[in-house]
C-alpha positions in Angstrom: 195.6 227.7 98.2 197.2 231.3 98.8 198.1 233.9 100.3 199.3 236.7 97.9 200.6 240.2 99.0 198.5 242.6 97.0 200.0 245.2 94.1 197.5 247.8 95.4 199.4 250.9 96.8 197.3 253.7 97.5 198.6 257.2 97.3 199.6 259.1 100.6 196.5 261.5 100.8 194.5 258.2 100.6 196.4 256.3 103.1 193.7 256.6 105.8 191.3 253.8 106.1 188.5 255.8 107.3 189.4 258.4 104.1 189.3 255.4 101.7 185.9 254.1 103.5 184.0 257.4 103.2 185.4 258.3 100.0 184.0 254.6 99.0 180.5 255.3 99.6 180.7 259.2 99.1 178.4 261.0 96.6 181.4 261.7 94.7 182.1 258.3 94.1 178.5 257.6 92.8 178.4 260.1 90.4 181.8 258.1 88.7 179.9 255.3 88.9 177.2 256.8 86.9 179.2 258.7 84.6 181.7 255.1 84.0 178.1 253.1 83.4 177.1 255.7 80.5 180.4 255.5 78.7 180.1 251.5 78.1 178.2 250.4 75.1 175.4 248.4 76.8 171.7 247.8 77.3 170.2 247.8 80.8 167.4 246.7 81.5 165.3 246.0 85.1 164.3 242.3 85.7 161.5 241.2 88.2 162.9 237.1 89.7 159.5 235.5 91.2 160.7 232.8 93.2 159.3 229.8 95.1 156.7 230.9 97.7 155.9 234.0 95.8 159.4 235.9 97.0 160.0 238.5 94.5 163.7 240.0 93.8 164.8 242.6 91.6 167.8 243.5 89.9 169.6 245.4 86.2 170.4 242.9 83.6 173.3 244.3 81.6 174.3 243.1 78.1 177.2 244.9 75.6 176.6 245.7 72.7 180.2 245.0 71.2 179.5 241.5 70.5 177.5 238.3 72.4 178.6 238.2 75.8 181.2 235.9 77.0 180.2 235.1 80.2 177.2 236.2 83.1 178.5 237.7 86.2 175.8 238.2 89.2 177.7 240.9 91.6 175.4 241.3 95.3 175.8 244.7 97.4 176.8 244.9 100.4 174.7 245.9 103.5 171.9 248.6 102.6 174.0 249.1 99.7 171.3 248.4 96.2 172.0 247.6 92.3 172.8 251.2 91.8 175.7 251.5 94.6 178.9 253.2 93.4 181.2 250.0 93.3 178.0 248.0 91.6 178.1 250.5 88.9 181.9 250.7 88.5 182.4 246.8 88.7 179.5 246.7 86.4 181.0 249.0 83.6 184.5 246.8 84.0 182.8 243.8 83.4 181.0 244.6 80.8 183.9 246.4 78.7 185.5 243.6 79.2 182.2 241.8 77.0 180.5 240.0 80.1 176.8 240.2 80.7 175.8 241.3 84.2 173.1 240.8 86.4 173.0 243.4 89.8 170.6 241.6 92.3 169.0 243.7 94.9 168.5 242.1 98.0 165.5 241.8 99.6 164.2 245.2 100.6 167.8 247.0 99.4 167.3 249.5 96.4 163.4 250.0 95.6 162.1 246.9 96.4 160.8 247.0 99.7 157.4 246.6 98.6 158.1 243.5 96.9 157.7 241.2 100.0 156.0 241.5 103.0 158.9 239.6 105.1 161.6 241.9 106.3 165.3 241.2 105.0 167.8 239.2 107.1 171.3 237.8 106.0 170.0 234.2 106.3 168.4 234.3 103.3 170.6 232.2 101.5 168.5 230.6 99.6 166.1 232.8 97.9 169.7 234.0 96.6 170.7 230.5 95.7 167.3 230.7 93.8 167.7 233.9 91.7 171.0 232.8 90.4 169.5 230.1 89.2 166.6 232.1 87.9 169.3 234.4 86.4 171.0 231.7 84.7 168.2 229.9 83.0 167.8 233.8 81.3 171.2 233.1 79.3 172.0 229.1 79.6 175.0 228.8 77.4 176.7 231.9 79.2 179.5 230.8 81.8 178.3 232.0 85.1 180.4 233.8 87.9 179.8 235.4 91.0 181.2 238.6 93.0 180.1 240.5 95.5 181.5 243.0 98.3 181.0 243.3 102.4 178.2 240.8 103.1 177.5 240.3 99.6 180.7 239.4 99.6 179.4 236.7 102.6 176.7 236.2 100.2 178.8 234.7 97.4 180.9 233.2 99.3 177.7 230.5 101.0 176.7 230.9 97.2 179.7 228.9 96.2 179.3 226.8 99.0 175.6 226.0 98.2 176.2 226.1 94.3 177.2 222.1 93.7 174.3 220.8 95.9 171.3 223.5 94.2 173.0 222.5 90.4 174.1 225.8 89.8 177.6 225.9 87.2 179.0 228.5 88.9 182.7 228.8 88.2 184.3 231.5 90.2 183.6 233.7 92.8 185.5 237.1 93.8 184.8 239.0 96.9 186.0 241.7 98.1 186.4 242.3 102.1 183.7 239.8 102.7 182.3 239.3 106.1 182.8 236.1 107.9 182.5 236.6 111.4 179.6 238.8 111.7 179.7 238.2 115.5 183.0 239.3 115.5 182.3 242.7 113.0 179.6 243.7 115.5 182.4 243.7 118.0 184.5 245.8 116.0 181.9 248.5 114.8 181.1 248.8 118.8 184.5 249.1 120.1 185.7 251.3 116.4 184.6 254.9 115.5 181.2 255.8 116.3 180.7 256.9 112.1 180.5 253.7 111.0 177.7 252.5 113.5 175.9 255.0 113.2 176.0 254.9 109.3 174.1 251.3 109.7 172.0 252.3 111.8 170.9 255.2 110.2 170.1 253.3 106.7 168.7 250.0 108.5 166.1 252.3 110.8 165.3 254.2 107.4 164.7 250.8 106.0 162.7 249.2 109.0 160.1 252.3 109.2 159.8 252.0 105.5 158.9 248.4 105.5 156.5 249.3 108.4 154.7 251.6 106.5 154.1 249.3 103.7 153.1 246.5 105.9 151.7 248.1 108.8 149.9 244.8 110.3 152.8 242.7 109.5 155.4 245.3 111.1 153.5 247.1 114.1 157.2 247.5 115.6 156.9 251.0 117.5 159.7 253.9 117.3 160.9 252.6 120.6 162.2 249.9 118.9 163.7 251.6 115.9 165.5 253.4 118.5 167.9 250.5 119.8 171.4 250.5 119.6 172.5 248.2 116.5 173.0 245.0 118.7 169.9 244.9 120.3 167.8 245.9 117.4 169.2 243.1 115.2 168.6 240.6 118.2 165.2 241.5 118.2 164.9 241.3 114.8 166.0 238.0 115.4 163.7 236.7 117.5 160.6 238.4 115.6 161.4 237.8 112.1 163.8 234.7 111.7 163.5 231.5 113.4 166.7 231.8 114.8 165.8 231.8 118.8 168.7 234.2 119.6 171.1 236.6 118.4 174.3 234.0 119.0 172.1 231.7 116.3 171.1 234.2 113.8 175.4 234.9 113.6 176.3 231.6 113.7 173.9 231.0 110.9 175.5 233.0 107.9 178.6 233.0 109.2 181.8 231.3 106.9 184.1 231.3 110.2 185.6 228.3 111.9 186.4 226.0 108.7 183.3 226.4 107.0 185.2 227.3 103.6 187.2 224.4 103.8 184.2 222.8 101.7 184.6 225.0 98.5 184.3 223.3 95.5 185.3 225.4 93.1 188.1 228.9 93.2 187.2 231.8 95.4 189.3 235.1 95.3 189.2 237.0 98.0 190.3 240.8 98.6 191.1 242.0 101.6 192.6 244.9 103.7 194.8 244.9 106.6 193.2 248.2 107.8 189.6 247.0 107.5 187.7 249.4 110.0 185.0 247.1 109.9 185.8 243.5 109.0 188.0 241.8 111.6 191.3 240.3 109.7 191.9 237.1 112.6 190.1 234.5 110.4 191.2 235.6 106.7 195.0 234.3 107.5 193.1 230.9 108.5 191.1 230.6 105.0 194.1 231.5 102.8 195.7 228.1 103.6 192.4 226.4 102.2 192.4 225.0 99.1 189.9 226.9 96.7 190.9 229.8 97.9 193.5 232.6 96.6 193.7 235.6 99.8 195.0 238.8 98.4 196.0 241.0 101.3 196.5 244.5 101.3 198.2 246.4 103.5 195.7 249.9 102.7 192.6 250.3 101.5 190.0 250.3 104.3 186.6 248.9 103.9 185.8 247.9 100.2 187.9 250.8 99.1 191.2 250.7 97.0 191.0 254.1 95.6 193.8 254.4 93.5 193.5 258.4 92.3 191.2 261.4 92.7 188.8 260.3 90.4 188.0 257.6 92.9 188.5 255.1 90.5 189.0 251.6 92.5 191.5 248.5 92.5 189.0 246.5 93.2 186.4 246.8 90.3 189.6 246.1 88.6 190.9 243.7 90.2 187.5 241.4 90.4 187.4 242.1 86.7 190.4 239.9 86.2 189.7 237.5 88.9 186.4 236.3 87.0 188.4 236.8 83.6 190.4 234.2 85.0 187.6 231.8 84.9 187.2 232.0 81.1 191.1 230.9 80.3 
């Protein structure tokens, strides 16, 4: 549909990706996203999904006070990220000044839910998301329902636009921001990039995996030896032990959105990306923006799901997804 050069500048002391990715996820950051959360006149209030075969999912319904909602947006984390991540909170507050409801989902086993399920979490699981939108739906019927989400919930609402006609689901718009697509080709660029961001992953996912161990020690009798794999080889034996996927090459190729599988949208995607992703490779995003549901906005800074615009560490892209889902409502 497009490919749009983004109005996103960021200043000079911000210019670094790697500054603008570890400023992203920085406890600074999370106490704005706090602090931005308090100041909106809303209600919060924790909702337990139980889906089909007994999966349970969590997440923070969100409704503002000012007035009945205009809309329901369902925003999905990113990698070991949770409801309660900085740019969750921050996109959250926008969306609800701007009189949305909001549902943050929790992925399996992301936030404090790992004892929800005994099966681990793998990106695959499309559909138990599929499902909890739809769960989250029926809650408010007559509410317009969008989508966003960032990194691989950004991948996440992406295959949720793809699967929404076929499940029934009137989703209207999706925004993501520096989505994966390729994660065989990310894996590629976290090995051959600087060492922080690989060993960031692979800090929180080994937390994660001895956690779910301990909850489920005859499900999960994986010993320390395995924890202690680099992140390729642990997530290809998590592949083989815990999807039916019967390799690592598979388990990609199953959640990827590469090679033209966009080109089946059905309804408008916005996508926002960086030229100087650290971790997201750019090849296939000039390939998409020439589809037709979706509008590419390219920028030439920001790093990975950054955009800081100012030392407050407020974001362009909590901003700019507000407006993308506004859009839907015009």
């Amino acid at each position: 549909m497009a490919l749009i050069a983004s109005s996103y500048t960021s200043p000079a002391w911000l210019r670094s990706p790697h500054t603008q990715s570890l400023l992203a996820s920085s406890p600074l950051r999370s106490g704005r996203g706090r602090h931005q959360l308090r100041q909106v006149a809303a209600r919060h209030q924790p909702m337990l999904l139980t889906l089909a075969n007994g999966v349970r999912l969590q997440g923070i319904a969100s409704e503002p006070l000012a007035g009945p909602p205009r809309a329901l947006a369902l925003l999905l984390h990113g990698w070991e990220g949770s409801a309660e991540s900085s740019y969750m909170r921050l996109t959250a507050a926008r969306l609800l000044a701007a009189g949305m409801a909001v549902f943050r989902l929790n992925f399996r086993d992301h936030g404090d839910s790992h004892h929800l399920n005994p099966g681990l979490f793998h990106s695959n699981r499309i559909d138990e998301v599929v499902e909890a939108a739809g769960a989250v739906h029926r809650q408010w019927p007559q509410l317009p329902l969008l989508a966003a989400g960032y990194s691989l919930g950004g991948n996440f609402a992406l295959r949720l636009a793809l699967h929404a006609p076929a499940a029934g689901l009137p989703l209207r718009r999706v925004a993501a921001v520096c989505p994966l697509l390729d994660p065989a080709g990310a894996m590629t660029r976290m090995e051959t990039g600087p060492a922080v961001y690989m060993r960031y992953f692979e800090h929180k996912w080994r937390r994660s995996l001895a956690r779910k161990r301990a909850l489920f020690p005859q499900q999960h009798d994986f010993d320390d030896a395995v924890l202690r794999l680099p992140m390729r080889a642990l997530t290809a034996w998590m592949a083989r032990h815990n999807t039916d996927y019967p390799d690592l090459d598979a388990y990609f190729d199953g959640y990827s959105v590469a090679a033209g599988r966009l080109q089946g949208l059905q309804l408008p995607v916005d996508i926002l990306m960086a030229e100087d992703d650290p971790v997201i490779p750019l090849d296939e995003f000039h390939r998409i923006a020439a589809y037709p549901q979706i509008a590419l906005e390219l920028a030439r800074h920001g790093g990975h799901c950054g955009f800081l615009e100012r030392p407050t560490l407020d974001g362009y892209a909590e901003r700019w997804v507000t407006q993308r889902l506004q859009a839907a409502l015009t």
